[in-house]
C-alpha positions in Angstrom: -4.1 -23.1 -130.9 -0.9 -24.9 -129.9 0.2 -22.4 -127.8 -3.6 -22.9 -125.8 -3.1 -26.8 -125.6 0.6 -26.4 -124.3 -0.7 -24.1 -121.5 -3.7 -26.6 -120.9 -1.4 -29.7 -120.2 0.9 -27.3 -117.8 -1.9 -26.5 -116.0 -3.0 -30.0 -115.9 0.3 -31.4 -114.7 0.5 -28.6 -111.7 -3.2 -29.7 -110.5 -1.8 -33.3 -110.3 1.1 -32.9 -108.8 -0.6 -30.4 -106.4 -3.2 -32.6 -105.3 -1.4 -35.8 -105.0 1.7 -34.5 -103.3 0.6 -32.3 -100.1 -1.5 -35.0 -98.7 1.0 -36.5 -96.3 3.6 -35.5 -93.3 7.0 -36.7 -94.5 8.8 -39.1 -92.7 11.8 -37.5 -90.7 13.2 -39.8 -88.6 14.6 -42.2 -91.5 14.8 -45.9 -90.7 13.0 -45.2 -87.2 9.6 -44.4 -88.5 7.0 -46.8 -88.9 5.8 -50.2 -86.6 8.1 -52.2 -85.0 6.7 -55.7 -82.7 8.7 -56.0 -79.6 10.1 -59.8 -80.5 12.5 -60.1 -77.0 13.5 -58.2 -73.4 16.5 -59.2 -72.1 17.4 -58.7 -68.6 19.6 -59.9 -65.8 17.1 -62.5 -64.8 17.4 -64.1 -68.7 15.6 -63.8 -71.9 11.9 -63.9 -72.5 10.3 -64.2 -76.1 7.4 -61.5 -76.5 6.6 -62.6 -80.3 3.5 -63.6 -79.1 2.5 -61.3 -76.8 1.6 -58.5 -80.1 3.6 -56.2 -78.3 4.1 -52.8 -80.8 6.3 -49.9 -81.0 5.1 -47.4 -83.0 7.3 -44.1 -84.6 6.1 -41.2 -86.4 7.0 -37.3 -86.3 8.0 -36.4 -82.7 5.5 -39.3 -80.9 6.1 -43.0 -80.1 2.9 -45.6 -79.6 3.8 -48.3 -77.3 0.5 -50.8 -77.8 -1.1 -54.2 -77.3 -4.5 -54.6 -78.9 -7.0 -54.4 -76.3 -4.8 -54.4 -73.6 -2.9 -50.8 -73.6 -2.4 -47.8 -75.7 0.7 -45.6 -74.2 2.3 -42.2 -75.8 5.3 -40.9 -75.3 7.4 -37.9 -77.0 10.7 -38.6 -78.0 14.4 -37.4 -79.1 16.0 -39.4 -81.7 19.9 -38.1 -81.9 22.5 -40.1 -83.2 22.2 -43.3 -81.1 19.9 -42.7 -78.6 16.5 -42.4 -78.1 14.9 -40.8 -75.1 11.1 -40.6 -74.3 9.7 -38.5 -72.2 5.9 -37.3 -71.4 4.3 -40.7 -71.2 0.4 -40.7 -71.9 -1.9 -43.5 -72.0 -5.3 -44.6 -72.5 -5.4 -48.3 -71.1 -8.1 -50.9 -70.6 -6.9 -50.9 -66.7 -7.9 -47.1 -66.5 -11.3 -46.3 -64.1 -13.7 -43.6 -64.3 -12.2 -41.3 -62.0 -8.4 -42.2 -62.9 -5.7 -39.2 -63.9 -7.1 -39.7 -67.7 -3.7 -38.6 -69.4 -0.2 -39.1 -67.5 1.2 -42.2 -66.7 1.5 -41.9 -63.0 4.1 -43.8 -60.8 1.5 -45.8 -59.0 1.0 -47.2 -62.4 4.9 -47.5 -63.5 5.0 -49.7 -60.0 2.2 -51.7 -60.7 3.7 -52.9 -63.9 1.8 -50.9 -66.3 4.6 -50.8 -68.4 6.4 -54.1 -67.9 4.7 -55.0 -71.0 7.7 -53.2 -72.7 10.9 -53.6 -70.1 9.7 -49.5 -69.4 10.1 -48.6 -65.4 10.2 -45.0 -66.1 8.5 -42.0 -67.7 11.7 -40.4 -68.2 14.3 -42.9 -70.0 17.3 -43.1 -72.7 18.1 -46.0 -74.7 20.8 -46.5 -76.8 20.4 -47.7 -80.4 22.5 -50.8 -80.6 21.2 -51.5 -83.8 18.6 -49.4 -86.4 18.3 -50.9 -90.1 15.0 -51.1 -92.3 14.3 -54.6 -90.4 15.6 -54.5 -86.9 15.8 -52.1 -83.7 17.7 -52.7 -81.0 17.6 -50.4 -77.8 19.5 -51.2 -74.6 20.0 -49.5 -71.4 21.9 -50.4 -68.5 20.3 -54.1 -67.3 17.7 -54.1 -70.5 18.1 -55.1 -73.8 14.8 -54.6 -76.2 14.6 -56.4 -79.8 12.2 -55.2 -82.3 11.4 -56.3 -86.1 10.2 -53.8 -88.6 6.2 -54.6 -88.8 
């Protein structure tokens, strides 16, 4: 009879464990993963605050989010390797988009109308460097632009 309890609470144990820890993909791009709000750009012209703008970066598996509610929704595949980042195969589904649009690629008619100015991005095809990556801040630059992000 004890032996048939023992086995019972094994077999318990192994259902729990099962069913509680295979629901989710695993973070692997450590501190980078998660939200981050775009909080300044920095260029040669100066310094603009974009707090309030509810400008987003988001990070998870091998795809980036770059969002503002109800404004844009942009993808983009990236490369996380030591410190750089570099994105690549930009996506979007925007609020500016028309019926008979290219309904996936961000095209450059778009990049020069300043669909992506939003961000400091004029290119599909770019490399930052990580000045900075902790649990609370991101800092990418690149060349003339310096990005500042907060953990969200």
């Amino acid at each position: 009879m004890k032996n048939r309890n023992f086995i019972i609470k094994i077999a318990l144990v192994v259902a729990l464990l099962a069913t509680t820890g295979s629901c989710d993909k695993v973070p692997i791009n450590g501190p980078l993963d998660g939200q981050w709000q775009l909080m300044s750009i920095e260029t040669p012209e100066g310094s603009r605050q974009t707090k309030t703008n509810r400008t987003y970066l988001c990070f998870q598996l091998h795809l980036s989010q770059w969002f503002r509610p109800g404004k844009s929704n942009i993808y983009a595949h990236f490369t996380h390797q030591g410190d750089s980042i570099h994105f690549y195969d930009f996506a979007h589904a925007s609020a500016q988009r028309k019926e008979g649009d290219n309904d996936e690629w961000v095209t450059p008619e778009e990049m020069a109308a300043g669909l992506m100015d939003d961000w400091g991005l004029h290119s599909t095809d770019i490399t930052y460097h990580v000045g900075e990556l902790n649990h609370s801040r991101l800092v990418l630059e690149r060349a003339d632009t310096v990005l500042t992000f907060r953990k969200f």
